[in-house]
PAZA-218958 format. One line per 2 residues: number of its first residue (from 1); for each residue x, y, z of N, C-alpha, C. Coordinates in Angstrom, 2 decimals. Layout:
PAZA-218958
NUM> X,Y,Z,X,Y,Z,X,Y,Z | ...
END
This chain:
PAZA-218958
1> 96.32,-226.52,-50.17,95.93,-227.93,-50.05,94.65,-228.02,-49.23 | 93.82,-228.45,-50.08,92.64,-228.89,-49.01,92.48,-230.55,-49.66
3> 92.39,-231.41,-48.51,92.54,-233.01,-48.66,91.92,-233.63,-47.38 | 91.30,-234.51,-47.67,90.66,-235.53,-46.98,91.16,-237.17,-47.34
5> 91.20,-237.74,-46.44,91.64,-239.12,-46.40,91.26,-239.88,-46.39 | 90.87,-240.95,-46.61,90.03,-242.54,-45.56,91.30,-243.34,-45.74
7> 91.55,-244.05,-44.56,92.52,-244.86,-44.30,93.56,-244.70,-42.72 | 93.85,-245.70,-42.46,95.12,-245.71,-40.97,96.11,-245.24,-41.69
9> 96.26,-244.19,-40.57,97.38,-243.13,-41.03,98.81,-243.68,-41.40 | 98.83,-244.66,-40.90,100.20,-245.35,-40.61,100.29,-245.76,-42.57
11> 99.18,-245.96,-43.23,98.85,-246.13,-44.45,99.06,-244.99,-45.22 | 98.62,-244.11,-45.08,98.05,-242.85,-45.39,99.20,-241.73,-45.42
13> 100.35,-241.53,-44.51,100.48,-240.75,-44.30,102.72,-240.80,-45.15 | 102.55,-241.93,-45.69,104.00,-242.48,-46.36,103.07,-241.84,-48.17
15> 102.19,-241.60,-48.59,101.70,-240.69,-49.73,101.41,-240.17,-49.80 | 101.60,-238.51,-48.66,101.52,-237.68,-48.87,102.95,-237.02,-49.37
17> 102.95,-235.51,-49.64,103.80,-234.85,-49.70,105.14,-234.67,-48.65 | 106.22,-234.09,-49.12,106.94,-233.57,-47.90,107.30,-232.67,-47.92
19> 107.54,-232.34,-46.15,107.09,-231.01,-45.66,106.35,-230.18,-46.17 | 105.35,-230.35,-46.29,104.01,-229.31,-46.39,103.14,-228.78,-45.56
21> 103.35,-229.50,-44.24,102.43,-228.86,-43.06,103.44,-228.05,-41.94 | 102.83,-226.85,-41.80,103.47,-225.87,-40.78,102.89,-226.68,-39.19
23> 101.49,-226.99,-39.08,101.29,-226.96,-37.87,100.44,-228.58,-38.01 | 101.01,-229.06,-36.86,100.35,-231.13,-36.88,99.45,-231.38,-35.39
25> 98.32,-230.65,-36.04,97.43,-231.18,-34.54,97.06,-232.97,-34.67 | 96.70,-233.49,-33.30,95.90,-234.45,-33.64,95.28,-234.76,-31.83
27> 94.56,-235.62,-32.61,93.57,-235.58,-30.96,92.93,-237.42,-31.23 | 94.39,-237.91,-30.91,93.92,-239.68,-31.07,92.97,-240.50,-30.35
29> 92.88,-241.36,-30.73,91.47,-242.40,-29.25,92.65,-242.01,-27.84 | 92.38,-242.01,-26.80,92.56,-241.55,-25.38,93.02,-243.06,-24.59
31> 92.26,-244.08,-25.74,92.65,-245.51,-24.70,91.80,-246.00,-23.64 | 90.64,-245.55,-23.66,89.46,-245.76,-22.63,89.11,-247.32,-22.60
33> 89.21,-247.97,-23.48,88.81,-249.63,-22.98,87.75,-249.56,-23.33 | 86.91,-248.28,-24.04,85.76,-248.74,-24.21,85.59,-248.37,-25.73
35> 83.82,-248.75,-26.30,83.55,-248.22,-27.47,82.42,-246.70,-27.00 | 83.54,-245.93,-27.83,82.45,-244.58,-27.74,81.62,-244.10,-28.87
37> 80.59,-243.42,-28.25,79.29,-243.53,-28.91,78.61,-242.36,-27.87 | 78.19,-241.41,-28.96,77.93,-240.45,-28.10,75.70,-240.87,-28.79
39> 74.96,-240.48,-27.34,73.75,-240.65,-27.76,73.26,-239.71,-28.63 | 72.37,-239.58,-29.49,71.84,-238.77,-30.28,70.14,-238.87,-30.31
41> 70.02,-237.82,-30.32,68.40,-237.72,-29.56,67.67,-236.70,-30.72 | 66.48,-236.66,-31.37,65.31,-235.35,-31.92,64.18,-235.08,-30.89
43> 64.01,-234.38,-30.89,63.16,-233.56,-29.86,62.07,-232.43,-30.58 | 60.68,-232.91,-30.08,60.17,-232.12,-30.91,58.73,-231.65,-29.91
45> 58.12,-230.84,-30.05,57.04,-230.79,-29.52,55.49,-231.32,-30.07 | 55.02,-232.39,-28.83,53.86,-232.98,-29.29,52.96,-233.28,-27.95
47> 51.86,-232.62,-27.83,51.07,-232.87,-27.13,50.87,-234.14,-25.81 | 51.41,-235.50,-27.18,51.19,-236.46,-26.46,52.42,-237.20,-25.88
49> 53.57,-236.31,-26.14,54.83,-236.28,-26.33,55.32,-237.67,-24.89 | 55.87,-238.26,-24.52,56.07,-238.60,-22.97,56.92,-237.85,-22.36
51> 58.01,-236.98,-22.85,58.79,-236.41,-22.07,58.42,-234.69,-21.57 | 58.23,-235.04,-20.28,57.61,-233.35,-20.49,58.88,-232.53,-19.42
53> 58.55,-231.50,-20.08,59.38,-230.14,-19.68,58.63,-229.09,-18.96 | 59.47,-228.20,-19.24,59.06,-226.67,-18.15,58.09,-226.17,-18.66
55> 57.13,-226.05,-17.61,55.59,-225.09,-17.66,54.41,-226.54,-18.02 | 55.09,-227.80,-18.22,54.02,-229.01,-17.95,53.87,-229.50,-19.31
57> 55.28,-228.53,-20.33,55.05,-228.69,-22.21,55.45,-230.25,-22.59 | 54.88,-230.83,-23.55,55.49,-232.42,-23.89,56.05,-232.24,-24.90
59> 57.16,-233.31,-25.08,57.65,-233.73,-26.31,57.83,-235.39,-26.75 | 58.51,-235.38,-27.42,58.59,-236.37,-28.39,60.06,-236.67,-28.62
61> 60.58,-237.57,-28.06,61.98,-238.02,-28.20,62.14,-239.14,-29.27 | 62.86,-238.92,-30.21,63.10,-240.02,-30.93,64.75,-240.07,-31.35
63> 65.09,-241.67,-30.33,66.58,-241.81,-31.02,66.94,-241.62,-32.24 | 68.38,-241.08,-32.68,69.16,-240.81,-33.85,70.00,-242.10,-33.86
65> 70.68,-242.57,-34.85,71.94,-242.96,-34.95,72.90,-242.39,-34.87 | 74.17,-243.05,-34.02,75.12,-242.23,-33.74,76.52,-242.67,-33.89
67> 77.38,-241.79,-34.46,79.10,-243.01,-34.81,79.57,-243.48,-33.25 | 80.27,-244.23,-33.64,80.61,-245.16,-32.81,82.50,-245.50,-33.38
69> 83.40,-245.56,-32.35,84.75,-246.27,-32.65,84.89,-247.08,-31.33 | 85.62,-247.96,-31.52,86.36,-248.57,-30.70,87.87,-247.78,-30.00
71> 87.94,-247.94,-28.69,89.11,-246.77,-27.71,89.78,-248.04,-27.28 | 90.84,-248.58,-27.69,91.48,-249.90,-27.09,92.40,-250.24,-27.93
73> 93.42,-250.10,-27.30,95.17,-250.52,-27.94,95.63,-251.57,-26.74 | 96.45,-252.86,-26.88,97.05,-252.98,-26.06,98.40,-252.23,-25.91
75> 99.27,-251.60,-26.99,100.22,-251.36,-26.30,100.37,-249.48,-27.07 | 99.35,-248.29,-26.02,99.14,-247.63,-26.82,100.04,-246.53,-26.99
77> 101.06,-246.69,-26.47,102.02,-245.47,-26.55,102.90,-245.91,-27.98 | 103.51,-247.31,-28.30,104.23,-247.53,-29.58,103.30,-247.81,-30.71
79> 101.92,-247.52,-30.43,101.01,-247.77,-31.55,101.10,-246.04,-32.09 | 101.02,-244.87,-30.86,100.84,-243.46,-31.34,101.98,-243.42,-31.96
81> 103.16,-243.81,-31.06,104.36,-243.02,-31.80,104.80,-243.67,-33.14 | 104.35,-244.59,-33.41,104.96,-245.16,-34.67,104.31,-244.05,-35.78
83> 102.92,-243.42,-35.86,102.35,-242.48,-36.28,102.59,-241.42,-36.20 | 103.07,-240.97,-35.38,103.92,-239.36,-35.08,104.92,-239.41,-36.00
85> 105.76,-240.34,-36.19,106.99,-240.90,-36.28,106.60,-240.90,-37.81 | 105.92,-241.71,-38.57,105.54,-241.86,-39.88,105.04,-240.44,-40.24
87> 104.90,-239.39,-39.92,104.14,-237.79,-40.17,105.51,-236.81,-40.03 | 106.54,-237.49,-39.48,107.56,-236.23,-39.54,108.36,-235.58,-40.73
89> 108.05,-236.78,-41.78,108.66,-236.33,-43.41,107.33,-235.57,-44.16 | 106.60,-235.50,-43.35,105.54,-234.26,-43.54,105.34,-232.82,-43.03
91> 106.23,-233.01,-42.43,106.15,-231.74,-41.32,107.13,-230.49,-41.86 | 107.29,-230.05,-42.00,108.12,-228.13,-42.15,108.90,-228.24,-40.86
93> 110.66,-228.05,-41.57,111.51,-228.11,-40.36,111.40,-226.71,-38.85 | 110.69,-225.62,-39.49,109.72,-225.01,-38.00,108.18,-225.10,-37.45
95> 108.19,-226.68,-38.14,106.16,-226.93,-37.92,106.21,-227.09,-36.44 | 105.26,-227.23,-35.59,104.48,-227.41,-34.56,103.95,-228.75,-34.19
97> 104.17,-229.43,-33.21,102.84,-230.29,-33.11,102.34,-230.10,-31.85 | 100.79,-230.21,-32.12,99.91,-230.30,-30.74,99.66,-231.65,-30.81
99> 99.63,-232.08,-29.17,99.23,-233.59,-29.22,97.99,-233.23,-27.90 | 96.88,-234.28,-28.28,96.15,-233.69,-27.15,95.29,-234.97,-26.59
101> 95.35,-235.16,-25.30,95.41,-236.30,-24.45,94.73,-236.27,-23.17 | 94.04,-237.41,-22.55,93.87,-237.25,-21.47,94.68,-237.79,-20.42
103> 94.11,-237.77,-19.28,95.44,-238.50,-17.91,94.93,-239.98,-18.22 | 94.77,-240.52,-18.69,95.22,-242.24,-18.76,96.44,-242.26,-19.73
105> 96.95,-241.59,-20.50,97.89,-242.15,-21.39,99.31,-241.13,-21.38 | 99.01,-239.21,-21.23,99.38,-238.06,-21.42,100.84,-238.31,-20.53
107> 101.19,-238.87,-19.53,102.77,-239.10,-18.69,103.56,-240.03,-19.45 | 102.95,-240.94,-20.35,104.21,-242.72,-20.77,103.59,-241.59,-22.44
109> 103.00,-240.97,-23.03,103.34,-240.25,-24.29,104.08,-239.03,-24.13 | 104.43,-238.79,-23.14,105.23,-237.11,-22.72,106.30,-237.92,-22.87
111> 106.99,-238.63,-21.92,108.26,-239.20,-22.08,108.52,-239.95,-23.65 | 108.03,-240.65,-24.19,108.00,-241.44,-25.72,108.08,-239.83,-26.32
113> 107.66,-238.91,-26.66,107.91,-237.95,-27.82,108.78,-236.89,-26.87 | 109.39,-236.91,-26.08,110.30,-236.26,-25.50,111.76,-237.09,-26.44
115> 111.74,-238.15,-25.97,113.23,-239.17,-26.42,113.15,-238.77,-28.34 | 111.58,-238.59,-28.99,111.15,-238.26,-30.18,111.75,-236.94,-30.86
117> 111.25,-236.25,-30.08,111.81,-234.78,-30.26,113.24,-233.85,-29.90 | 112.65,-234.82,-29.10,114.41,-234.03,-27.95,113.61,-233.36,-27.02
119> 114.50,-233.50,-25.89,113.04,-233.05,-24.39,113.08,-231.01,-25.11 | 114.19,-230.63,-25.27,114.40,-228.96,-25.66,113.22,-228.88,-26.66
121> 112.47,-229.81,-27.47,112.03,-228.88,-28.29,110.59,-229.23,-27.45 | 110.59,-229.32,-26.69,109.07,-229.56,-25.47,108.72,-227.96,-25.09
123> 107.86,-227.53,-25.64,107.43,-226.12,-25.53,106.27,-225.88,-24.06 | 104.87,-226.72,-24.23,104.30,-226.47,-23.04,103.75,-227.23,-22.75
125> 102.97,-227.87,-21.77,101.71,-228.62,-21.68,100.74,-227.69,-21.24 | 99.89,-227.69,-22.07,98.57,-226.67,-22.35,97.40,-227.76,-21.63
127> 96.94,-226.80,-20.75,95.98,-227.63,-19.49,93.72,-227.07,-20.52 | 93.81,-228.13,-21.11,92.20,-227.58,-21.32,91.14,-227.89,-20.45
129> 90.56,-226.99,-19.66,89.84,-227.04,-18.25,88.11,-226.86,-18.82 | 87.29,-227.80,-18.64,86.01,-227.56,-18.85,85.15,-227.89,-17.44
131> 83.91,-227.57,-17.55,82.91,-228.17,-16.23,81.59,-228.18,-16.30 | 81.44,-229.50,-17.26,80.20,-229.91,-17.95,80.46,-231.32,-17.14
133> 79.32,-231.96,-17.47,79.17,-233.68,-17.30,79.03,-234.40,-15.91 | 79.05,-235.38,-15.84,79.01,-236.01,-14.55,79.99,-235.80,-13.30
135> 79.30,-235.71,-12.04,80.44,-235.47,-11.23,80.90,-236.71,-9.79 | 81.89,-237.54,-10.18,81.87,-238.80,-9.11,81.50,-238.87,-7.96
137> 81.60,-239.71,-7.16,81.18,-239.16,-5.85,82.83,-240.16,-5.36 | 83.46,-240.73,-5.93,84.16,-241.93,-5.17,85.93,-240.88,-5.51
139> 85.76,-239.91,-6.36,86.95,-239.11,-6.44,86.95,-237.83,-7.50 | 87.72,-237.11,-7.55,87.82,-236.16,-7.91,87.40,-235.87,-9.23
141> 86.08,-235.33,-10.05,85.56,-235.56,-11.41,86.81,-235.12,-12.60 | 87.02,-236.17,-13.45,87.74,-235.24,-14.34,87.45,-234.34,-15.11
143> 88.08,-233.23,-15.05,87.74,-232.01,-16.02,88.31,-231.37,-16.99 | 89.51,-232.08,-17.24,90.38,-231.51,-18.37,90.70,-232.33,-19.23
145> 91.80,-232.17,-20.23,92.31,-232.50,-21.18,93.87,-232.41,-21.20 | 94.48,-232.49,-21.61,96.13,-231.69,-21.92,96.40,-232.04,-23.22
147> 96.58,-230.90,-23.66,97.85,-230.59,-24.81,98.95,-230.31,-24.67 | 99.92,-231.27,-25.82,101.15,-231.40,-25.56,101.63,-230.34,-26.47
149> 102.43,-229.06,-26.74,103.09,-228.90,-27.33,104.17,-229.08,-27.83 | 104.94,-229.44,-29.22,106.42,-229.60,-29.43,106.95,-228.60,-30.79
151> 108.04,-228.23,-30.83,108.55,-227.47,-31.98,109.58,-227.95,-32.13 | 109.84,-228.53,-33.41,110.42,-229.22,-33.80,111.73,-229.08,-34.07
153> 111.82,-227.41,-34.10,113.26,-226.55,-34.09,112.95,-225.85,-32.87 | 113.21,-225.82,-31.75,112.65,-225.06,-30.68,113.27,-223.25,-30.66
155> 114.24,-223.41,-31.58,114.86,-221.91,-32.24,113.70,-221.61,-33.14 | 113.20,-222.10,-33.98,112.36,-221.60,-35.13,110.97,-222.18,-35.31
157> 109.91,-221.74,-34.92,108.60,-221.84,-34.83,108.11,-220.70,-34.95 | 106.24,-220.79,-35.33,105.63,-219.98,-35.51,104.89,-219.74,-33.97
159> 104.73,-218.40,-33.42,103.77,-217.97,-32.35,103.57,-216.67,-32.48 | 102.05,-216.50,-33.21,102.21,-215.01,-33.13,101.04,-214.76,-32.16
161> 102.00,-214.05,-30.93,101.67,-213.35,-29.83,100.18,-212.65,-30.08 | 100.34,-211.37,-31.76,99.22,-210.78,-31.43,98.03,-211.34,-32.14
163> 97.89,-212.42,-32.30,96.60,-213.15,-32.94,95.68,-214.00,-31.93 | 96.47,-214.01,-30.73,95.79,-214.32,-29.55,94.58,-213.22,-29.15
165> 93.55,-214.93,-29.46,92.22,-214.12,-28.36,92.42,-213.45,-27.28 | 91.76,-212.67,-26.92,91.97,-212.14,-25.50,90.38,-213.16,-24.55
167> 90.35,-213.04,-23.26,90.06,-213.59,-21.90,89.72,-212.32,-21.50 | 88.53,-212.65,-20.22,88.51,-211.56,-19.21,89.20,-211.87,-18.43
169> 89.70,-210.71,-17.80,90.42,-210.42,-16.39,88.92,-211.04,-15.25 | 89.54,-212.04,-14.49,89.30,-212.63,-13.11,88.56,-211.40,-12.20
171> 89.57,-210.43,-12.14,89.46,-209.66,-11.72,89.83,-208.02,-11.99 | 88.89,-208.20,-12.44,88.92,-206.47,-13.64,89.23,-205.18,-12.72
173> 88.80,-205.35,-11.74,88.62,-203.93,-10.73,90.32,-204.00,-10.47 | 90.88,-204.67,-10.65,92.15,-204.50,-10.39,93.26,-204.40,-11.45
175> 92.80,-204.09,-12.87,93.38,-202.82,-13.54,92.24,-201.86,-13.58 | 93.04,-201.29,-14.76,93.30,-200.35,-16.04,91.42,-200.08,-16.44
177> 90.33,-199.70,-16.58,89.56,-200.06,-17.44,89.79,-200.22,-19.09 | 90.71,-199.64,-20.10,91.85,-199.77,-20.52,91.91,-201.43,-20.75
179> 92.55,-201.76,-19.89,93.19,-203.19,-19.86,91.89,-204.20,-19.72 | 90.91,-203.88,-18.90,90.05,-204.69,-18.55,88.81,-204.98,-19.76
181> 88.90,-203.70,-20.40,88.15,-203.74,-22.06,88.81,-204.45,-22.73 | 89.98,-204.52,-22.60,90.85,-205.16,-24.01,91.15,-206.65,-23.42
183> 91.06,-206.86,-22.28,91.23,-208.61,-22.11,92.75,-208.43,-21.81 | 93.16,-210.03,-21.33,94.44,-210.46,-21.01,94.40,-211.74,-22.11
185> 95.78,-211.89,-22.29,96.17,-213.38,-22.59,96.17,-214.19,-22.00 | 95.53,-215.60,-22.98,95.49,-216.78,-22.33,96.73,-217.09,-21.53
187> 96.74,-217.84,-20.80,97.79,-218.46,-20.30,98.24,-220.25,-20.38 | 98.54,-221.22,-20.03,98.75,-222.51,-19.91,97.59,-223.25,-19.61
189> 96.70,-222.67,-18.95,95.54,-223.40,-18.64,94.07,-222.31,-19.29 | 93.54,-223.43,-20.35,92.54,-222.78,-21.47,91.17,-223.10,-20.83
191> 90.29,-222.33,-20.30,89.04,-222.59,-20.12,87.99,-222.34,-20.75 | 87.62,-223.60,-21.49,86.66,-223.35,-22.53,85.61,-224.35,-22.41
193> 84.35,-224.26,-22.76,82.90,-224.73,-22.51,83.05,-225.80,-23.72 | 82.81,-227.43,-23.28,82.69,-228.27,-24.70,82.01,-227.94,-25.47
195> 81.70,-228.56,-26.40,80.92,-228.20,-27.69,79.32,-227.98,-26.86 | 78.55,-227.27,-27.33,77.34,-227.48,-26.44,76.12,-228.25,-27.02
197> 75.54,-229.19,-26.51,75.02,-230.27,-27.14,73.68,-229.91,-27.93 | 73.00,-229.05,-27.35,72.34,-228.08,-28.87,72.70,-226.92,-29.43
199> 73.60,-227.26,-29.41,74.69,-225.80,-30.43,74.88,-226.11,-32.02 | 74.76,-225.39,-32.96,74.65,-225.06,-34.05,75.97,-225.92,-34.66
201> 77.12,-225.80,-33.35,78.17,-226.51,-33.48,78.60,-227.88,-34.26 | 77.71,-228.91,-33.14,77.53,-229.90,-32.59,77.48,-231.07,-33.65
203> 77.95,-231.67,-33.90,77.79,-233.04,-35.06,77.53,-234.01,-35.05 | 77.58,-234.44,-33.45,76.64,-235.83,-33.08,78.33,-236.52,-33.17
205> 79.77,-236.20,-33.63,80.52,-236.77,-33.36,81.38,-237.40,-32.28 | 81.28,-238.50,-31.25,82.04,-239.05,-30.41,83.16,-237.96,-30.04
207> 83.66,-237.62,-28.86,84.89,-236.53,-28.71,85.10,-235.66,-29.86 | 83.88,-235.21,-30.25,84.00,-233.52,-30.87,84.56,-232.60,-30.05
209> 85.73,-231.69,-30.33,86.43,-230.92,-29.95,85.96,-229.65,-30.10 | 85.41,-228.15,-29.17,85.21,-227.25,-29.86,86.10,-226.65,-30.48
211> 85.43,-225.93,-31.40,85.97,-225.04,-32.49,86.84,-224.31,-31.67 | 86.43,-223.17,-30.78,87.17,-222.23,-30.29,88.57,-222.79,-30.07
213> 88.74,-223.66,-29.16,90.45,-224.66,-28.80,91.04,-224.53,-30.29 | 90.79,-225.11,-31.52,91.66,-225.13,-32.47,91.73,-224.01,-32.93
215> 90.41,-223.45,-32.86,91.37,-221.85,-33.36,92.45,-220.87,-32.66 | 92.42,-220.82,-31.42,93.31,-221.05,-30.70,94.40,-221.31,-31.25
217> 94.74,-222.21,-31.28,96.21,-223.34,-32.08,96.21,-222.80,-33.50 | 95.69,-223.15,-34.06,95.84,-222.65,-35.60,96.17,-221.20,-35.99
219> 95.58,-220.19,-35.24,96.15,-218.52,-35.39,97.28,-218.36,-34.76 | 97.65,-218.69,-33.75,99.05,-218.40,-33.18,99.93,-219.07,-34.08
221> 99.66,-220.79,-33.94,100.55,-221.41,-34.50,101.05,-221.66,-35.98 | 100.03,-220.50,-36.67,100.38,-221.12,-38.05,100.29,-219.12,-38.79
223> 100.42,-219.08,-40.06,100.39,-218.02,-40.87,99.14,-218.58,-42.22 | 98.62,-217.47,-42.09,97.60,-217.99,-43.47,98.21,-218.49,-44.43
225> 97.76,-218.93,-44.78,98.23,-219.60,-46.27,99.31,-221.18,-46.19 | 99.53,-220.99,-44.79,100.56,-222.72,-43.95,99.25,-223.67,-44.19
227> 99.29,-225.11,-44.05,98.61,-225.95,-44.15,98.56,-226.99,-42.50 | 97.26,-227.28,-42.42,97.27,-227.80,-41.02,97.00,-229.92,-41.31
229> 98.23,-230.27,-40.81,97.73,-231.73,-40.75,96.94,-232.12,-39.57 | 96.13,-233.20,-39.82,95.28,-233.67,-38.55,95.40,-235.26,-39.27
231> 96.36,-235.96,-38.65,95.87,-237.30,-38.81,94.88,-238.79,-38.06 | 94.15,-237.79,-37.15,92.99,-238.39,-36.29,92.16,-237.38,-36.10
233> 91.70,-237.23,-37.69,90.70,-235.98,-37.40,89.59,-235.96,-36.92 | 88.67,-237.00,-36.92,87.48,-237.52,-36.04,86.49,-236.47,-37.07
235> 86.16,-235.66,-36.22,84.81,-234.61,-36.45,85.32,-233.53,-37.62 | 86.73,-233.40,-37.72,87.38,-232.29,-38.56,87.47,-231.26,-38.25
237> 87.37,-231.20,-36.44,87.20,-229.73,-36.28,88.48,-228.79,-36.54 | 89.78,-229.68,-36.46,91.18,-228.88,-36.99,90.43,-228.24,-38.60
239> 90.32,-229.10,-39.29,90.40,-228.44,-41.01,88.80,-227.28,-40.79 | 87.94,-227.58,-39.62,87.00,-225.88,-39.88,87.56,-225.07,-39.18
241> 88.87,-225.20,-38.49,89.59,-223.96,-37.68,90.47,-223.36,-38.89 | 91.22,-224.19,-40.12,91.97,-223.84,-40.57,91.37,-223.18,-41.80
243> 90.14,-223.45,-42.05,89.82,-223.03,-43.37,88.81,-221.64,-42.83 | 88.39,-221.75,-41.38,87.79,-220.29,-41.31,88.77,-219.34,-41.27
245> 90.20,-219.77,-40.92,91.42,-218.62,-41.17,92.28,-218.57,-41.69 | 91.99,-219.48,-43.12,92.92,-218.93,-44.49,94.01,-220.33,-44.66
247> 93.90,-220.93,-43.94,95.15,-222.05,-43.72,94.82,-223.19,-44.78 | 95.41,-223.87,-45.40,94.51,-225.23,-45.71,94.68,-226.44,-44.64
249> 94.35,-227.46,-45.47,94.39,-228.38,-44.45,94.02,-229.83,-45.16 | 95.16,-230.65,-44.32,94.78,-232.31,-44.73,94.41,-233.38,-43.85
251> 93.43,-233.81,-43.52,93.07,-234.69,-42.87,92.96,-235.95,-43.47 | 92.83,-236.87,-41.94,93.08,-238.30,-42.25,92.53,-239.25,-41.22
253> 91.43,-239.86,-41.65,90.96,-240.67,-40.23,90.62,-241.57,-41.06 | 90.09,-243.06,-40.04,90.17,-244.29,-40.76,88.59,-245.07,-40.49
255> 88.29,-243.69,-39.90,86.07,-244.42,-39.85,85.70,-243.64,-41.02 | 84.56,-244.17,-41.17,83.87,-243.89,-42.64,83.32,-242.89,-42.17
257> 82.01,-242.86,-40.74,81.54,-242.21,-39.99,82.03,-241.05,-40.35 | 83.45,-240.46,-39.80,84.04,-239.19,-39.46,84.33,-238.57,-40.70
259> 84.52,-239.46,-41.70,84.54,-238.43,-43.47,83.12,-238.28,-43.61 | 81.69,-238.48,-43.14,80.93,-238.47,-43.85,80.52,-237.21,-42.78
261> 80.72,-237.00,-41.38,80.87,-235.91,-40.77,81.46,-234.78,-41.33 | 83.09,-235.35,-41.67,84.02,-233.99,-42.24,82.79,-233.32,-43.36
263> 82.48,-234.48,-44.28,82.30,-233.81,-45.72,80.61,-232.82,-45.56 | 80.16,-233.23,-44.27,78.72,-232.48,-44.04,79.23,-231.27,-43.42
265> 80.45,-231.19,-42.95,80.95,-229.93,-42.78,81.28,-228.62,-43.70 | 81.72,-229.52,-44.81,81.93,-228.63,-46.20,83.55,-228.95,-46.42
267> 83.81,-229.43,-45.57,85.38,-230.35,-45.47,85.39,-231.45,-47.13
END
């Protein structure tokens, strides 16, 4: 299955198939109160450029257009779960879901898909640690993310141990060289660099997720040839994790913006 959507999932997701997806990432609006809109900038070199750089060189800045959604539910925990909830006659009775959240919403949605799941099939909360961006001065900058894990049979899920990336050792001098060549496993808390804003990556999409995080999720959590749902796919970075490793994948978002992203992806 490879599928793309336009439409609210809550629409969308009562015509699809059932149980066809092994593994159900999604990475919903966060609830910020605001509209996000990430800036988009060309940069070029010109003599008469106004913006100048290192060694005294000028350029030439000229705004892009950039997508834009609205982040605002009033009541956003029974708006997600009614959507979780509508995706479970999609799911494979040993599928996965990642839910991935920040601290404004991640404590009142832990408890709502706990009562959902059953607290037993609550596998981890996966801490994603970055340290890019602005840093407050009035309190502590935020720097993470969390992912929720759940398995839906907490007896029967997919994790395969050896498809995990390896990490450097912190502190290498204290094995093996052996061990220190070959890396350690991740652990609960993932430290990974956001997308980087002139990276080859990069899509100009609002909360683009890097690649590396879903691949991550998608090799452990799934077997080639399983299919990955994303029903707030935004940028699509779930369906280029799943299709660089054999998986298919169905997405579903309800901006025009983010299919016209997916489909410049090759999505």
């Amino acid at each position: 299955m490879e599928e793309l959507h336009e439409g609210d999932c809550l629409d969308v997701l009562p015509t699809l198939p059932e149980a066809f997806a092994r593994l159900v990432y999604i990475d919903p609006p966060f609830n910020t109160g605001k509209r996000q809109r990430r800036r988009r900038v060309k940069v070029k070199a010109d003599a008469a450029g106004a913006r100048v750089g290192f060694g005294g060189r000028r350029y030439q800045v000229e705004a892009l257009e950039s997508s834009a959604y609205a982040d605002r539910f009033d009541d956003y925990v029974s708006w997600l779960l009614a959507r979780v909830e509508a995706s479970l006659r999609c799911a494979t009775e040993d599928a996965s879901y990642f839910v991935h959240l920040d601290a404004r919403e991640v404590h009142y949605v832990k408890v709502a898909l706990d009562a959902l799941f059953g607290r037993a099939s609550f596998m981890n909360e996966i801490v994603w640690a970055y340290d890019f961006g602005g840093r407050s001065k009035t309190r502590w900058p935020a720097k993470h993310d969390t992912i929720l894990w759940y398995a839906r049979d907490p007896k029967r899920y997919v994790f395969d141990y050896d498809a995990m990336d390896r990490i450097p050792y912190m502190a290498p001098g204290l094995v093996t060289k052996a061990k220190a060549a070959r890396g350690k496993t991740p652990t609960d808390v993932w430290w990974h660099t956001i997308v980087p804003t002139n990276g080859k990556e990069k899509t100009g999409y609002p909360t683009q997720k890097p690649l590396g995080v879903l691949e991550r999720i998608v090799k452990v959590h799934s077997a080639p040839g399983d299919v990955v749902l994303d029903f707030f796919a935004g940028s699509g970075t779930s369906g280029a994790a799943a299709k660089k490793h054999g998986r298919g994948w169905c997405l579903v978002d309800a901006n025009p913006d983010a299919l016209a992203v997916m489909r410049a992806r090759g999505l």
